[in-house]
C-alpha positions in Angstrom: 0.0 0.0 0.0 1.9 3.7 -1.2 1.6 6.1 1.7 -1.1 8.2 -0.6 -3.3 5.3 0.1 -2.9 4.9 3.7 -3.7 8.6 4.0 -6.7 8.3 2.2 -7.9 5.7 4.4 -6.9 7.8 7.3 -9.0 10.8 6.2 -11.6 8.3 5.4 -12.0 6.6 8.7 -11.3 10.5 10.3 -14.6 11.9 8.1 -16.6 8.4 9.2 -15.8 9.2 12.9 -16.7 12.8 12.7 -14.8 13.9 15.0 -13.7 17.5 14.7 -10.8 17.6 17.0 -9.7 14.0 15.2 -9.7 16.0 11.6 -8.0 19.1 12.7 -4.7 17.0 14.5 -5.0 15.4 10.6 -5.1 18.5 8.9 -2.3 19.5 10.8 0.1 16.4 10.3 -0.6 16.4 6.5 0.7 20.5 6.4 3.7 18.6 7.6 3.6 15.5 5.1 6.8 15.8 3.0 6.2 12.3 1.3 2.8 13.5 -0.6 2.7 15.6 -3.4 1.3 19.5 -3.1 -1.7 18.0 -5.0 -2.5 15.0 -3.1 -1.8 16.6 0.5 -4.0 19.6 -0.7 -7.1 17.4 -1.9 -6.8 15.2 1.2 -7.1 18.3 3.4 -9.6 19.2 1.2 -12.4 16.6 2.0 -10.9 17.0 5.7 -12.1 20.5 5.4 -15.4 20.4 3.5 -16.2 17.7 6.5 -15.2 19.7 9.2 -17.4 22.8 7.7 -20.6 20.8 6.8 -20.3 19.4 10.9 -21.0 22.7 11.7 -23.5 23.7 9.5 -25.2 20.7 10.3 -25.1 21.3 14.2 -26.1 24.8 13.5 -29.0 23.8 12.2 -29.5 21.4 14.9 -29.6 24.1 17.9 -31.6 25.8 15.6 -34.5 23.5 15.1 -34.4 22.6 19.1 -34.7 25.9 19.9 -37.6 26.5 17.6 -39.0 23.2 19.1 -38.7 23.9 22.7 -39.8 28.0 22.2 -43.0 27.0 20.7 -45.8 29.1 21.6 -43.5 32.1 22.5 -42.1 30.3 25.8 -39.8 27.3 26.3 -41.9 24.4 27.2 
């Protein structure tokens, strides 16, 4: 296995954890990856970073719709 694969199936099994603080400790070790190309090291952080950003837009809109839930009628329930 070429070390390009092995980090793709690290930033695979990072984006299936979801784990935000797991991504960003990846993002910073492939800055730091001399063995991958520009290319390869950029589009790994890439998907690393597009996860990390829908996360939050997803628990945004989480707190979001639990607020409007438990405000319903003007007061929280």
């Amino acid at each position: 296995m070429s070390h390009l694969d092995e980090v793709i199936a690290r930033v695979d099994a990072a984006v299936e954890e979801s784990v935000i603080t797991h991504m960003n400790e990846l993002l910073v070790e492939l800055s730091e990856d001399t063995e991958l190309t520009r290319e390869d090291r950029y589009a790994q952080q890439q998907r690393l970073r597009n996860t990390i950003a829908h996360h939050g837009k997803q628990h945004k809109e989480e707190a979001e719709a639990r607020h409007e839930h438990l405000t319903q009628g003007g007061s929280i329930l």
